[in-house]
C-alpha positions in Angstrom: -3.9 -14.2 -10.2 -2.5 -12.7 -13.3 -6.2 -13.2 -15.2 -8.1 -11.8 -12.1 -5.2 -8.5 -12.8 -5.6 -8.5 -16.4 -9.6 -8.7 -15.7 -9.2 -5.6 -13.4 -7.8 -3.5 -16.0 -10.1 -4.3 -18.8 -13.4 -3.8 -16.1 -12.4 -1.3 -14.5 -11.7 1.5 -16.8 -15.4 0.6 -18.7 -16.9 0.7 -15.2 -15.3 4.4 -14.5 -16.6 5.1 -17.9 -19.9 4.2 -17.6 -20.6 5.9 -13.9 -19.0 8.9 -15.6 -21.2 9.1 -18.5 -24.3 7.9 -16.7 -23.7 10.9 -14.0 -22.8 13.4 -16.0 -25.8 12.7 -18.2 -27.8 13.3 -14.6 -26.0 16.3 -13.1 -24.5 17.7 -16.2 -20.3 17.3 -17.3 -19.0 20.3 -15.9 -20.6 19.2 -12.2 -19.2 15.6 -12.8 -15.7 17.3 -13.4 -16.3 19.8 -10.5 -17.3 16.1 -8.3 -14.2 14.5 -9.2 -11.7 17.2 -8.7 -13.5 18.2 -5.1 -13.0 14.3 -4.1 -9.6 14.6 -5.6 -9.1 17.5 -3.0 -10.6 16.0 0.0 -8.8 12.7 -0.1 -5.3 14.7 -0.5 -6.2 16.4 2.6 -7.7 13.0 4.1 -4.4 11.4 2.9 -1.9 13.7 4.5 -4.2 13.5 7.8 -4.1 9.2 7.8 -0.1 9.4 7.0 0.7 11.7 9.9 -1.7 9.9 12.2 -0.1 6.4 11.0 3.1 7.8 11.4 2.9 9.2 15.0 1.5 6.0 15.9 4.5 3.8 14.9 6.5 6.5 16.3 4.8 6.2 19.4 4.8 2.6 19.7 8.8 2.6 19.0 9.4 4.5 22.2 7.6 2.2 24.5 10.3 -0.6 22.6 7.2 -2.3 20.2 8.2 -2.8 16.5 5.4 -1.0 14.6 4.9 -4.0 12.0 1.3 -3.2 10.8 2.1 0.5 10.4 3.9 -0.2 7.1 1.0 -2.0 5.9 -1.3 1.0 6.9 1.3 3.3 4.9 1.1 1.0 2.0 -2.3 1.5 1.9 -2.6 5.0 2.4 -0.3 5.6 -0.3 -2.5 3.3 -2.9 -5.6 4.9 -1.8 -3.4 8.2 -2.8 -3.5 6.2 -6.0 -7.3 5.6 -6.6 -8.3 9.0 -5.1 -6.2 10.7 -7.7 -7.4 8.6 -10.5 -10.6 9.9 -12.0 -14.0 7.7 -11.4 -16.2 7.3 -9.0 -15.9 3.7 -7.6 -12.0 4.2 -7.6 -12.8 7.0 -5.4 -15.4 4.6 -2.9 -12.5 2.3 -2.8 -9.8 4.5 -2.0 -12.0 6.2 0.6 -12.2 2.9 2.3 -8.7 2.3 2.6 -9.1 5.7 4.3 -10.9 4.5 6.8 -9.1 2.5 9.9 -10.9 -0.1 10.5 -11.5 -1.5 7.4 -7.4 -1.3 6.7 -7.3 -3.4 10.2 -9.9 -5.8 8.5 -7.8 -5.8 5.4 -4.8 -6.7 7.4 -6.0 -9.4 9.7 -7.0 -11.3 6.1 -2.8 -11.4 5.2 -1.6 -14.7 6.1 1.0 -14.8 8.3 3.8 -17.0 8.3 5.9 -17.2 11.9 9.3 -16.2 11.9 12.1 -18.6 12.3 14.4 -18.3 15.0 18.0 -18.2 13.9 19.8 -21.4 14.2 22.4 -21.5 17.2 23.9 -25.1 16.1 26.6 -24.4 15.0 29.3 -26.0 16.1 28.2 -29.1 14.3 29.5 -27.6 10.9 32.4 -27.5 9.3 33.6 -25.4 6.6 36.8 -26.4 5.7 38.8 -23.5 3.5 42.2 -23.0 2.0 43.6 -19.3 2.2 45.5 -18.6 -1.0 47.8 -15.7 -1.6 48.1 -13.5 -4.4 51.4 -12.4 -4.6 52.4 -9.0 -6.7 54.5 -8.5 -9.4 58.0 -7.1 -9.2 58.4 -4.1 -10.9 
């Protein structure tokens, strides 16, 4: 896991680079500049939208007594497409505008592996903890 990691952060950055370069050379560096920061803008505006949504969901779905558990994993990835969107390039902008998107943060989740939860054990009678209480007395003065 740590290579694949390690291989993200070496790739990545020379991939950005090269869309950069190869688009500017088409539309020109000041209109690759103008691109980014515009895409910049609109995912802010998309970001703020997909929080507030995800967050009047899980609000809605504690009133009617459900635990909003996939709501955190929506904010968590609403807040690292935050990340990409800000970053500048091009395919960390295609990503992060995919995490944007519902449905494919539903397929993302339904790929987690879920462990069930243990229920808490009610045995207890059967142990014994034996202690002995000792005192600490105070100095006299």
């Amino acid at each position: 896991m740590l290579r694949i990691i390690f291989l993200l952060f070496i790739t990545l950055p020379l991939l950005e680079l090269w869309v950069l370069i190869d688009v500017g050379s088409s539309i020109g560096g000041l209109n690759t500049i103008l691109l980014c920061l515009l895409t910049a803008a609109i995912g802010g505006v998309l970001i703020r939208w997909q929080g507030l949504m995800t967050l009047l969901d899980a609000r809605r779905q504690m009133m009617r007594g459900a635990l909003p558990v996939d709501h955190g994993l929506h904010g968590l990835m609403i807040a690292f497409s935050g990340i990409l969107l800000f970053t500048p390039g091009f395919i960390t902008d295609c990503i992060g505008f995919l995490l944007l998107f519902p449905p494919f943060r539903n397929l993302l989740i339904a790929q987690i592996p879920v462990q069930p939860i243990q229920p808490p054990r009610t045995d207890y009678e059967d142990d014994i903890i034996e202690a002995k209480i000792i005192t600490h007395e105070e100095p006299r003065r």
